[in-house]
CHARMM internal coordinates of N, CA and C (Angstrom, degrees):
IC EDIT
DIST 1 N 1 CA 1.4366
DIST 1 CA 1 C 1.5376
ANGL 1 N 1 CA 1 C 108.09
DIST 1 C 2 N 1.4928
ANGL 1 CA 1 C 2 N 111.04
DIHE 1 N 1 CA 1 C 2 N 134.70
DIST 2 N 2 CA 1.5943
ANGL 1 C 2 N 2 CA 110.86
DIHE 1 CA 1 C 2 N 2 CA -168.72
DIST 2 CA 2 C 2.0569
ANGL 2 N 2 CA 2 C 93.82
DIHE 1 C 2 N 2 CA 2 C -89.85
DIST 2 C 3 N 1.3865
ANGL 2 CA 2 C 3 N 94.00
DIHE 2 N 2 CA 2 C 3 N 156.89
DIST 3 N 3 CA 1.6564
ANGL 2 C 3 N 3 CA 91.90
DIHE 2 CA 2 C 3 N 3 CA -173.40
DIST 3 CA 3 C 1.7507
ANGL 3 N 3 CA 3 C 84.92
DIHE 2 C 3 N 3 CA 3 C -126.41
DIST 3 C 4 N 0.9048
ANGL 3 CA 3 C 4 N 114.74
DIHE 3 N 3 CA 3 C 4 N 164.20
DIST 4 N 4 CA 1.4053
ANGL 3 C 4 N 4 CA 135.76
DIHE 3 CA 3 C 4 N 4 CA -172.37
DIST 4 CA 4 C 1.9367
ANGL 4 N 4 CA 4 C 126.66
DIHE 3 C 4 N 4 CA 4 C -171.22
DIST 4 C 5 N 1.9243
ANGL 4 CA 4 C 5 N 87.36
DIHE 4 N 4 CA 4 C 5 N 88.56
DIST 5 N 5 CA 1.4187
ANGL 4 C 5 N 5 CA 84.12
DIHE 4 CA 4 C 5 N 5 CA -157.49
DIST 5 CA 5 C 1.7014
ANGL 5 N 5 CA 5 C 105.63
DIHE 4 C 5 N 5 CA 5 C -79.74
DIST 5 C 6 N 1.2869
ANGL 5 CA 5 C 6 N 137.75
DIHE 5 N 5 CA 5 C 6 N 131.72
DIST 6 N 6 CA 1.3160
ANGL 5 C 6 N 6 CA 161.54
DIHE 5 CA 5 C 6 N 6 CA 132.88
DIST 6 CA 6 C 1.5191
ANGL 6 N 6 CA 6 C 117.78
DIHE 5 C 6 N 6 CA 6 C -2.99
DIST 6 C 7 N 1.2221
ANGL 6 CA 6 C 7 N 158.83
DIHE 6 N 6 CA 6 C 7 N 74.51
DIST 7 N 7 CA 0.9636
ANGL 6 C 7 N 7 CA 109.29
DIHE 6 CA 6 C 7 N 7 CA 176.42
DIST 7 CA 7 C 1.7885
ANGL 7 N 7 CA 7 C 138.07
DIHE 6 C 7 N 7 CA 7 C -90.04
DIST 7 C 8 N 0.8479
ANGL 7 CA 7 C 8 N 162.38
DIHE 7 N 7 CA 7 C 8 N -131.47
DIST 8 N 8 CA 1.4285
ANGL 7 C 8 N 8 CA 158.22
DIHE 7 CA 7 C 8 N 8 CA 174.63
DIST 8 CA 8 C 1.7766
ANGL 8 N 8 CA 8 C 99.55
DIHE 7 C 8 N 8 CA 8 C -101.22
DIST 8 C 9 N 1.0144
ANGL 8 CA 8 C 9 N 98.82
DIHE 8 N 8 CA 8 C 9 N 112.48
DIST 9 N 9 CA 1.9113
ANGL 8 C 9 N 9 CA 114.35
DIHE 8 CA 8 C 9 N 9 CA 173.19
DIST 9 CA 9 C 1.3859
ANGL 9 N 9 CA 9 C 89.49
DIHE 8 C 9 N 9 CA 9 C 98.43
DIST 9 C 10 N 0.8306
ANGL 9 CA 9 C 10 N 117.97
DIHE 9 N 9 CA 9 C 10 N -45.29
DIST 10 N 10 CA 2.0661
ANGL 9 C 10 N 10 CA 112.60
DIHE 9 CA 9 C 10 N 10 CA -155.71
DIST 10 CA 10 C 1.9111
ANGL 10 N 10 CA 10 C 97.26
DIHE 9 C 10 N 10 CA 10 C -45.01
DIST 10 C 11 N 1.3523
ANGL 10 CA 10 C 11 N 101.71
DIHE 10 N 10 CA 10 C 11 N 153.24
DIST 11 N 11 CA 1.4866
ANGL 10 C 11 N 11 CA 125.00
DIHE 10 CA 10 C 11 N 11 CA 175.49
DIST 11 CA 11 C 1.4256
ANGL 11 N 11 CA 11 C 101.93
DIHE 10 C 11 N 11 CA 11 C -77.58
DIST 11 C 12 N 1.7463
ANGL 11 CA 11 C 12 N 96.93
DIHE 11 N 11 CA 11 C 12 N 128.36
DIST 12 N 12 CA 1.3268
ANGL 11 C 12 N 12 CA 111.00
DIHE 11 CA 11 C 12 N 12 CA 158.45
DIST 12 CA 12 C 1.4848
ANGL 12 N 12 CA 12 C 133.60
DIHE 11 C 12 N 12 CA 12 C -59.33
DIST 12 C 13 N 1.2743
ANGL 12 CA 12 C 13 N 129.92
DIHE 12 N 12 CA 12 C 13 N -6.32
DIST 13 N 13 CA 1.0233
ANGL 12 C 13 N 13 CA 165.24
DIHE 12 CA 12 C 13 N 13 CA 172.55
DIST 13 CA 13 C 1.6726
ANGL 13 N 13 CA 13 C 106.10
DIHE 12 C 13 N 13 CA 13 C -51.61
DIST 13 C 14 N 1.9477
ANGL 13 CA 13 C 14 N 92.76
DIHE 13 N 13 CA 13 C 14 N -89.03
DIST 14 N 14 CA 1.3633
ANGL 13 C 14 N 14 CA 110.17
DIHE 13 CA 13 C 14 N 14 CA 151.77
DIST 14 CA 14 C 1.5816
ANGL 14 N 14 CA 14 C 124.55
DIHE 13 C 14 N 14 CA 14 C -15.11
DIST 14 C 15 N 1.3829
ANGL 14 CA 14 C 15 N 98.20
DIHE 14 N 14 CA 14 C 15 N -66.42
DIST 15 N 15 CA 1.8080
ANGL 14 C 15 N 15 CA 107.46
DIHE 14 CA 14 C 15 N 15 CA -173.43
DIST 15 CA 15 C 1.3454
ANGL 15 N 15 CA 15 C 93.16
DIHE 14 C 15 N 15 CA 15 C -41.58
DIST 15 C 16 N 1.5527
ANGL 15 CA 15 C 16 N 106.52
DIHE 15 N 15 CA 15 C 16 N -67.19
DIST 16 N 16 CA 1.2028
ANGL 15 C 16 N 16 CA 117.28
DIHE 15 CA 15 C 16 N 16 CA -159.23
DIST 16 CA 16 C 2.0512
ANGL 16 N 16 CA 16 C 121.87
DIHE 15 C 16 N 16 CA 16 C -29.21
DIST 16 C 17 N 1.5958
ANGL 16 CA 16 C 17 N 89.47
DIHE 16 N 16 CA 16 C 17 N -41.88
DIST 17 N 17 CA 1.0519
ANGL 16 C 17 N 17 CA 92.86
DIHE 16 CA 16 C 17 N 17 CA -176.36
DIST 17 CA 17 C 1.6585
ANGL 17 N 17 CA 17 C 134.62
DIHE 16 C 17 N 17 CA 17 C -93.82
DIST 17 C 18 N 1.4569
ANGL 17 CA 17 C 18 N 100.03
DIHE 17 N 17 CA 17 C 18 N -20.62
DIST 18 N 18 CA 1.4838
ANGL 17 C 18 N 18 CA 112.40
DIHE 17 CA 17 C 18 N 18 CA 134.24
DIST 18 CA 18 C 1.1109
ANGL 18 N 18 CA 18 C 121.10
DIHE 17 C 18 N 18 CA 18 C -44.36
DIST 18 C 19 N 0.9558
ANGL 18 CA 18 C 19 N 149.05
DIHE 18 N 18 CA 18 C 19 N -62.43
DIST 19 N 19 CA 1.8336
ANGL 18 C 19 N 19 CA 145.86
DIHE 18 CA 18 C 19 N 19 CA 175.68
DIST 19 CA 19 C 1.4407
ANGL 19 N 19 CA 19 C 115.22
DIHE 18 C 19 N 19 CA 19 C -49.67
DIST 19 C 20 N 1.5622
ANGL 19 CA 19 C 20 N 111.31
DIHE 19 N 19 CA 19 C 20 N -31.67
DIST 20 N 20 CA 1.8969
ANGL 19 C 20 N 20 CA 110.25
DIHE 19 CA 19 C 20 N 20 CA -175.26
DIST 20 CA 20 C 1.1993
ANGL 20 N 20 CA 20 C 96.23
DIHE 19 C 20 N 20 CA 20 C -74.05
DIST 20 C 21 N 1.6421
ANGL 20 CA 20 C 21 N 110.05
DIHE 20 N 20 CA 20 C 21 N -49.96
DIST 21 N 21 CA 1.6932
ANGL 20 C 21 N 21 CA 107.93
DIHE 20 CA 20 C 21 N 21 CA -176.55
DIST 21 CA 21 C 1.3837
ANGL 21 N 21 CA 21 C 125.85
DIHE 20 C 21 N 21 CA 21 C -58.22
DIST 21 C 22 N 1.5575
ANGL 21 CA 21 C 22 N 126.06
DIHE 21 N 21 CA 21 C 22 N -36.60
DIST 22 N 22 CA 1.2135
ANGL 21 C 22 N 22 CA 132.70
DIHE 21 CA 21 C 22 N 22 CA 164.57
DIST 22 CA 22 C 1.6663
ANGL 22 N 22 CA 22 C 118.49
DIHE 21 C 22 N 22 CA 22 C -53.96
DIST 22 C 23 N 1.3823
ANGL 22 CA 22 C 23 N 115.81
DIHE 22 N 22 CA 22 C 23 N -21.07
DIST 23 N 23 CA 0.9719
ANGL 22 C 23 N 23 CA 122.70
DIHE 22 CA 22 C 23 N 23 CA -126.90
DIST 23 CA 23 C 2.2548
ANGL 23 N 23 CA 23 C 98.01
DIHE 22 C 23 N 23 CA 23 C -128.74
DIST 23 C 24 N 1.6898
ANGL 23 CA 23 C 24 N 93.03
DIHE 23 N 23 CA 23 C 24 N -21.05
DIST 24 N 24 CA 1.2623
ANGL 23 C 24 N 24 CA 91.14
DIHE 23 CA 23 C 24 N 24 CA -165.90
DIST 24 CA 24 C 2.0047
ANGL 24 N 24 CA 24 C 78.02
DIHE 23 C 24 N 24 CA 24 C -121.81
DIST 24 C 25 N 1.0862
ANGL 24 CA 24 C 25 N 136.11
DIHE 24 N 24 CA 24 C 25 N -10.01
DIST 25 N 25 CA 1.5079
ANGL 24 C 25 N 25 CA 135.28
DIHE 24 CA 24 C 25 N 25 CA 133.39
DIST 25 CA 25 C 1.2705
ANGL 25 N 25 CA 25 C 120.58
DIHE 24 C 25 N 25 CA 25 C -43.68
DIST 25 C 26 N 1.1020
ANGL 25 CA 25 C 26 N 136.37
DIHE 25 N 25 CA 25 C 26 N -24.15
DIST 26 N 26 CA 1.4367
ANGL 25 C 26 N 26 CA 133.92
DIHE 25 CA 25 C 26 N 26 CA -179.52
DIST 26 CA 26 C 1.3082
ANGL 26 N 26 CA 26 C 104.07
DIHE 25 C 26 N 26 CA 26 C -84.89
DIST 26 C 27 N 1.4415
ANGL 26 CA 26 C 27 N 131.52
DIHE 26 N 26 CA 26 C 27 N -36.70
DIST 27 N 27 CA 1.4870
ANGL 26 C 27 N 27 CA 127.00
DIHE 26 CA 26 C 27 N 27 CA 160.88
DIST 27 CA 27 C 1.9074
ANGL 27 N 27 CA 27 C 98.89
DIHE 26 C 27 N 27 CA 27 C 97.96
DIST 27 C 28 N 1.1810
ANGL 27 CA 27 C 28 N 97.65
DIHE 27 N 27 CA 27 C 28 N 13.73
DIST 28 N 28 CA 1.7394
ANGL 27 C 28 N 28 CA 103.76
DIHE 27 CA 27 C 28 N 28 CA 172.12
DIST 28 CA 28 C 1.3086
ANGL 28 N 28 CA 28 C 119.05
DIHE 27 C 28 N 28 CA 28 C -60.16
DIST 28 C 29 N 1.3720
ANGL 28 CA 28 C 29 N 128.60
DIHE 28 N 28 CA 28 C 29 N -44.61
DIST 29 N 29 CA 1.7296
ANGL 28 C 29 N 29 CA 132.69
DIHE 28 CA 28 C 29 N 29 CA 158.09
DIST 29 CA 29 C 1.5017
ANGL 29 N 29 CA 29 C 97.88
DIHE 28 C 29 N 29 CA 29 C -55.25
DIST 29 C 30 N 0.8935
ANGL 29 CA 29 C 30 N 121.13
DIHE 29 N 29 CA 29 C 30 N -78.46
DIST 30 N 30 CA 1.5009
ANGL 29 C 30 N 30 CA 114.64
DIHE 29 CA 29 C 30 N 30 CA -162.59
DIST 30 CA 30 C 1.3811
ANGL 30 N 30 CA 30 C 134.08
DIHE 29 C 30 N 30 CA 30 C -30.30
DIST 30 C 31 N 1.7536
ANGL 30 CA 30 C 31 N 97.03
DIHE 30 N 30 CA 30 C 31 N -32.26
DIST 31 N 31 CA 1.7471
ANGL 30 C 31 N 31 CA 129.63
DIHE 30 CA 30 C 31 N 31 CA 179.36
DIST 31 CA 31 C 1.6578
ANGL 31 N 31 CA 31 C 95.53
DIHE 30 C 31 N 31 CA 31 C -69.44
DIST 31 C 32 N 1.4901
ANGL 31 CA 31 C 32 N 108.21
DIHE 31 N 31 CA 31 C 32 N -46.14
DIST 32 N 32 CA 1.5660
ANGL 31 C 32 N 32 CA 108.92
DIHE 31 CA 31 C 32 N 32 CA -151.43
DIST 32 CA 32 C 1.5501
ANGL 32 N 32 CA 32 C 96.59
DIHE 31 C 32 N 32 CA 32 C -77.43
DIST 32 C 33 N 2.0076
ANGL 32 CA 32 C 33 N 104.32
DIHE 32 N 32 CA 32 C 33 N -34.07
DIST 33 N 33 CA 2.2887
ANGL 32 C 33 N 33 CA 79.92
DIHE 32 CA 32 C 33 N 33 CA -176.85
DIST 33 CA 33 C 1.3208
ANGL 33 N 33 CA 33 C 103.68
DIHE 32 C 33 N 33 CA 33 C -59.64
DIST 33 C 34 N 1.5749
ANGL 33 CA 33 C 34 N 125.34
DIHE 33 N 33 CA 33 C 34 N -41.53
DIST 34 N 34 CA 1.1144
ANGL 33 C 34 N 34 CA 113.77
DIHE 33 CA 33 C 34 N 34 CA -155.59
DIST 34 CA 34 C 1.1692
ANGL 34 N 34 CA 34 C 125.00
DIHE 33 C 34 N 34 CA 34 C -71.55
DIST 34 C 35 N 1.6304
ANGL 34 CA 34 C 35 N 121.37
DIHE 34 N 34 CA 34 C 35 N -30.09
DIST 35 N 35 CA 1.4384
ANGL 34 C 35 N 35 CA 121.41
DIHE 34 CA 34 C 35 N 35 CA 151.09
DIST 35 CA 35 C 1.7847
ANGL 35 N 35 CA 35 C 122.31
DIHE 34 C 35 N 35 CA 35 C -52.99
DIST 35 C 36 N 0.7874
ANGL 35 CA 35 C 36 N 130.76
DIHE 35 N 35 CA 35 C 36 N -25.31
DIST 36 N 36 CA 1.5030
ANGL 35 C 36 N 36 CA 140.41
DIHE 35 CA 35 C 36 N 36 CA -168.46
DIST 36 CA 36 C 1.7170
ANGL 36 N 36 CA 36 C 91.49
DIHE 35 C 36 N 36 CA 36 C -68.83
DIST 36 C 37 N 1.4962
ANGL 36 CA 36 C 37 N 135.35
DIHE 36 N 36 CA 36 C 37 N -44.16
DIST 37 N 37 CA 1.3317
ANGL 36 C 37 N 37 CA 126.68
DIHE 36 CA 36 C 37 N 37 CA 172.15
DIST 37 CA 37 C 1.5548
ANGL 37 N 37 CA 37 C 108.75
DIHE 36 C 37 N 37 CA 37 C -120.57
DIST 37 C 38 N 1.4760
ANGL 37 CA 37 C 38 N 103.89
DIHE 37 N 37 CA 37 C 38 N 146.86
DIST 38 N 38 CA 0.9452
ANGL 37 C 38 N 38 CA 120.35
DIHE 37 CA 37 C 38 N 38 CA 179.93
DIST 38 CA 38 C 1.9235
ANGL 38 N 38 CA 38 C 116.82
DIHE 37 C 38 N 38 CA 38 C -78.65
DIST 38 C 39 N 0.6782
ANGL 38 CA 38 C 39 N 93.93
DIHE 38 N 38 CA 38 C 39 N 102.02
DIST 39 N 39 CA 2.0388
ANGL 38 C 39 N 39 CA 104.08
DIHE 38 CA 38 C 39 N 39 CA -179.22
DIST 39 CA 39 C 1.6823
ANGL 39 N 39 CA 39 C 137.62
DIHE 38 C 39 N 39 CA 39 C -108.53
DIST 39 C 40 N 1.3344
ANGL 39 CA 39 C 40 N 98.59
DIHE 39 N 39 CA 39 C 40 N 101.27
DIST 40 N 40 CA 1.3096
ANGL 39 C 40 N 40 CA 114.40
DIHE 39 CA 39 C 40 N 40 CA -157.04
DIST 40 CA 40 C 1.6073
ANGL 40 N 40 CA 40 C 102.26
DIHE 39 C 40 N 40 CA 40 C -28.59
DIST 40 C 41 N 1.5759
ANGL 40 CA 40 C 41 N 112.41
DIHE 40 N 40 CA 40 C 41 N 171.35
DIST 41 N 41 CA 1.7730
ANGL 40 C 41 N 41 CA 121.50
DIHE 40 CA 40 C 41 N 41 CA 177.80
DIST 41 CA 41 C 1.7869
ANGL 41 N 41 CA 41 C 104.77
DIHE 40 C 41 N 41 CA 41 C -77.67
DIST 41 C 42 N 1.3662
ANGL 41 CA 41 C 42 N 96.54
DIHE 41 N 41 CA 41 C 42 N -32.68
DIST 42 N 42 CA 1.6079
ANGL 41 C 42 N 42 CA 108.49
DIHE 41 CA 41 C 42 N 42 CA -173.03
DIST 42 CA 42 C 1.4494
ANGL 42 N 42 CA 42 C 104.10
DIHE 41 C 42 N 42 CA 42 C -60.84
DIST 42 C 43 N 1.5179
ANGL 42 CA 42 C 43 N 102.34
DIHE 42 N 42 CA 42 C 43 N -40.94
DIST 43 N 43 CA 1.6623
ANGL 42 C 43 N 43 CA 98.70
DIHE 42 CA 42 C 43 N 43 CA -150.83
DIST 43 CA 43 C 1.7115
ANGL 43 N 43 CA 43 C 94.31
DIHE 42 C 43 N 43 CA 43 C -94.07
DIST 43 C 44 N 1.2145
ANGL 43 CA 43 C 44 N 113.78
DIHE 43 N 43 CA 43 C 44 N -25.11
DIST 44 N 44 CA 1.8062
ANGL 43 C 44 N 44 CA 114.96
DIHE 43 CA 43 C 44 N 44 CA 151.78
DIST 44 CA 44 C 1.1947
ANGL 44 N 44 CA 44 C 110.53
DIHE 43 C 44 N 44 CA 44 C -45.93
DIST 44 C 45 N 1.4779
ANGL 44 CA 44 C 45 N 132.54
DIHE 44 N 44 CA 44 C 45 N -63.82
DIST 45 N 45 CA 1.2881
ANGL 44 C 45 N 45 CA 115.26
DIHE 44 CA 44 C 45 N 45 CA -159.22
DIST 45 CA 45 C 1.6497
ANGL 45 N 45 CA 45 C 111.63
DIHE 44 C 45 N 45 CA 45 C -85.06
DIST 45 C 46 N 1.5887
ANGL 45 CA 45 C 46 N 115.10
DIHE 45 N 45 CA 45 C 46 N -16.16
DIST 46 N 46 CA 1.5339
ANGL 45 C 46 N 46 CA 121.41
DIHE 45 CA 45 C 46 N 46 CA 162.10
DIST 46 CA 46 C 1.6474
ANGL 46 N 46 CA 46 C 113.78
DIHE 45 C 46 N 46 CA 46 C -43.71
DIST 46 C 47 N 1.3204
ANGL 46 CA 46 C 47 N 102.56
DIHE 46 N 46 CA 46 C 47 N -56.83
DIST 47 N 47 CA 1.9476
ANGL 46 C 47 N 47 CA 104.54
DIHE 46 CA 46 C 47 N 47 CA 179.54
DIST 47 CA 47 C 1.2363
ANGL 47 N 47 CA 47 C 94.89
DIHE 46 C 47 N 47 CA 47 C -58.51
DIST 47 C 48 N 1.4671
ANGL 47 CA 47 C 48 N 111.16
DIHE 47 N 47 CA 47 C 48 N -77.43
DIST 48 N 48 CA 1.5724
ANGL 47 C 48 N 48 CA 111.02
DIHE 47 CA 47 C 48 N 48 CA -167.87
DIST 48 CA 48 C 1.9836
ANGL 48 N 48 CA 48 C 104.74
DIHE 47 C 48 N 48 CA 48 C -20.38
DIST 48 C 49 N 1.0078
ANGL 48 CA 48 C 49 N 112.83
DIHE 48 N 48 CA 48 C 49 N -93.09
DIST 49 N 49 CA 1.5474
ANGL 48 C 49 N 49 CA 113.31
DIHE 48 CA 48 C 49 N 49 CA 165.66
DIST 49 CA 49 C 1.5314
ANGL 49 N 49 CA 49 C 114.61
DIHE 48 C 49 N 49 CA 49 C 24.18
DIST 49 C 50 N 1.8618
ANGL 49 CA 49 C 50 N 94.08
DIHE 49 N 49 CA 49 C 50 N -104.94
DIST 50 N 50 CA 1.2184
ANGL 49 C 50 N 50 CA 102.77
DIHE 49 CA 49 C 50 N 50 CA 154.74
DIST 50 CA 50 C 1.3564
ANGL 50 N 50 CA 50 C 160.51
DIHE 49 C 50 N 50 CA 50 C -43.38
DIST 50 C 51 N 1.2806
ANGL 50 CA 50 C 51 N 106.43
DIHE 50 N 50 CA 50 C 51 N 3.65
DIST 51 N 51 CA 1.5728
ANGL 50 C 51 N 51 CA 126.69
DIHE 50 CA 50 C 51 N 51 CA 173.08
DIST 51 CA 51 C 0.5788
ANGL 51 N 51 CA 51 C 95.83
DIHE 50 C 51 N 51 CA 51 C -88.61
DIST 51 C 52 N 1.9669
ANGL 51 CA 51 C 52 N 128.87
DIHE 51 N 51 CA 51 C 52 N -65.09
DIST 52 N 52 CA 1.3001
ANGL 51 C 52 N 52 CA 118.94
DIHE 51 CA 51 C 52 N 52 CA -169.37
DIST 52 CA 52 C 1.5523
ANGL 52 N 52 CA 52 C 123.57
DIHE 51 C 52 N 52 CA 52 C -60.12
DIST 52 C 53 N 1.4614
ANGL 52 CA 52 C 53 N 111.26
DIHE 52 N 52 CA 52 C 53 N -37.46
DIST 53 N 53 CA 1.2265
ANGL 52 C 53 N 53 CA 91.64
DIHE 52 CA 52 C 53 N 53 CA -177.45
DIST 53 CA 53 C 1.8462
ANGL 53 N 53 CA 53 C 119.12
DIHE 52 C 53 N 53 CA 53 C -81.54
DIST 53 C 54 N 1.2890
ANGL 53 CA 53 C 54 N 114.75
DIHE 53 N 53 CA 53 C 54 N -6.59
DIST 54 N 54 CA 1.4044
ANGL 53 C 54 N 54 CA 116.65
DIHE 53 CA 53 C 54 N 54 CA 156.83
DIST 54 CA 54 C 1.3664
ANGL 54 N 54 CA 54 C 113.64
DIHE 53 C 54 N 54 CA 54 C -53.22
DIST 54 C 55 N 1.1691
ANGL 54 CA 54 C 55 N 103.54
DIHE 54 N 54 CA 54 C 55 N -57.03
DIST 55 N 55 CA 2.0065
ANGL 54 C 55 N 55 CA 112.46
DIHE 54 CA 54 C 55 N 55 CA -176.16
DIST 55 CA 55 C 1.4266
ANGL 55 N 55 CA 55 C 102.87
DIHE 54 C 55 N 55 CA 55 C -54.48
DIST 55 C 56 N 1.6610
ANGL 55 CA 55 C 56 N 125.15
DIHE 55 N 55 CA 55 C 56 N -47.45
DIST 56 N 56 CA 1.2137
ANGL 55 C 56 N 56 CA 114.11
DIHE 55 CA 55 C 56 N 56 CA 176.82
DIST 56 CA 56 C 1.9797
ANGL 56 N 56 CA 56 C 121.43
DIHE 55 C 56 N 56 CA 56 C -58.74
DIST 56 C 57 N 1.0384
ANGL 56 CA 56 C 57 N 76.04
DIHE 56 N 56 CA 56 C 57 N -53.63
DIST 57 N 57 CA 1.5824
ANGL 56 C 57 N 57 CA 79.05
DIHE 56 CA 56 C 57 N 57 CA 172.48
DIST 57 CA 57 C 1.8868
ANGL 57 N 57 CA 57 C 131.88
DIHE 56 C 57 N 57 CA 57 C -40.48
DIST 57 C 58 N 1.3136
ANGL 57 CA 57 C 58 N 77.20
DIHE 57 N 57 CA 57 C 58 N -42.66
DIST 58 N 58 CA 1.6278
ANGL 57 C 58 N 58 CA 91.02
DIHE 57 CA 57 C 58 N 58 CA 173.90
DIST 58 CA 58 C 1.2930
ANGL 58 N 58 CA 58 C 97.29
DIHE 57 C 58 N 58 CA 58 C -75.72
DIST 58 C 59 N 1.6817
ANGL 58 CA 58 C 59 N 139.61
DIHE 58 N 58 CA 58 C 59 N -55.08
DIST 59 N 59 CA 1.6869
ANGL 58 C 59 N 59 CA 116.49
DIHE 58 CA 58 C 59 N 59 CA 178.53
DIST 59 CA 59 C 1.4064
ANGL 59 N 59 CA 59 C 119.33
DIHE 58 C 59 N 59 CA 59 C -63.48
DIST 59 C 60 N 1.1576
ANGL 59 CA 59 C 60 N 99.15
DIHE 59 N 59 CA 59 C 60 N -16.14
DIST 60 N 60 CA 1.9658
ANGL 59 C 60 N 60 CA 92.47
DIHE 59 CA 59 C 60 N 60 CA 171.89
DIST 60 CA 60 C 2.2059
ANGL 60 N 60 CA 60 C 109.15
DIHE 59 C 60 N 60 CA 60 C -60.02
DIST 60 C 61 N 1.6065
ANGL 60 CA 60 C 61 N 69.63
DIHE 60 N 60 CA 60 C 61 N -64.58
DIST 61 N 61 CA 1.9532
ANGL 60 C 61 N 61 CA 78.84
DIHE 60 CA 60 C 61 N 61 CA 179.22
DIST 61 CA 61 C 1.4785
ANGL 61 N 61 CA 61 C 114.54
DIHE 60 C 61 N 61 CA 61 C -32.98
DIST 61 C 62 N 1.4147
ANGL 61 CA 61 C 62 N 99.03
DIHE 61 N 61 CA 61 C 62 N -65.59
DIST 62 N 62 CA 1.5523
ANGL 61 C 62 N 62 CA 110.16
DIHE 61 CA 61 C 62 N 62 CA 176.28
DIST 62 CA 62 C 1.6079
ANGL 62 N 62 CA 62 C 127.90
DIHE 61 C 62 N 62 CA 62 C -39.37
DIST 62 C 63 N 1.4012
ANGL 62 CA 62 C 63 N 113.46
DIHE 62 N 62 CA 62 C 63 N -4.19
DIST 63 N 63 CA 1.4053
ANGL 62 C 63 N 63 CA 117.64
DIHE 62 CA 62 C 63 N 63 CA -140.06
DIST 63 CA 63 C 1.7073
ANGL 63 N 63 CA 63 C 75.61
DIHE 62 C 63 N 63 CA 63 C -126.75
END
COOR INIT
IC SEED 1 N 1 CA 1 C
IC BUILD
């Protein structure tokens, strides 16, 4: 359960946006697309793969 303390005068606004951030940090959407289809182990560890070696690539450049 996300908590989101208030304080006295502060904008609801604010809250508001404290709560998305608490809230889109927890990675709960993210869980739910990926449950919504079923996706082979192969084709999991295929992306996986390629991320990394994208991510590497970009610290090479960087370097």
């Amino acid at each position: 359960m996300i908590i989101v303390q208030v304080k006295e005068g502060e904008n609801i606004e604010r809250a508001l946006k404290k709560f998305k951030r608490k809230f889109e940090k927890t990675g709960i959407i993210r869980e739910l697309r990926s449950r919504k289809t079923f996706e082979k182990p192969s084709v999991k560890k295929r992306d996986m793969m390629n991320k990394a070696i994208y991510v590497q690539k970009l610290q090479l450049r960087d370097e």
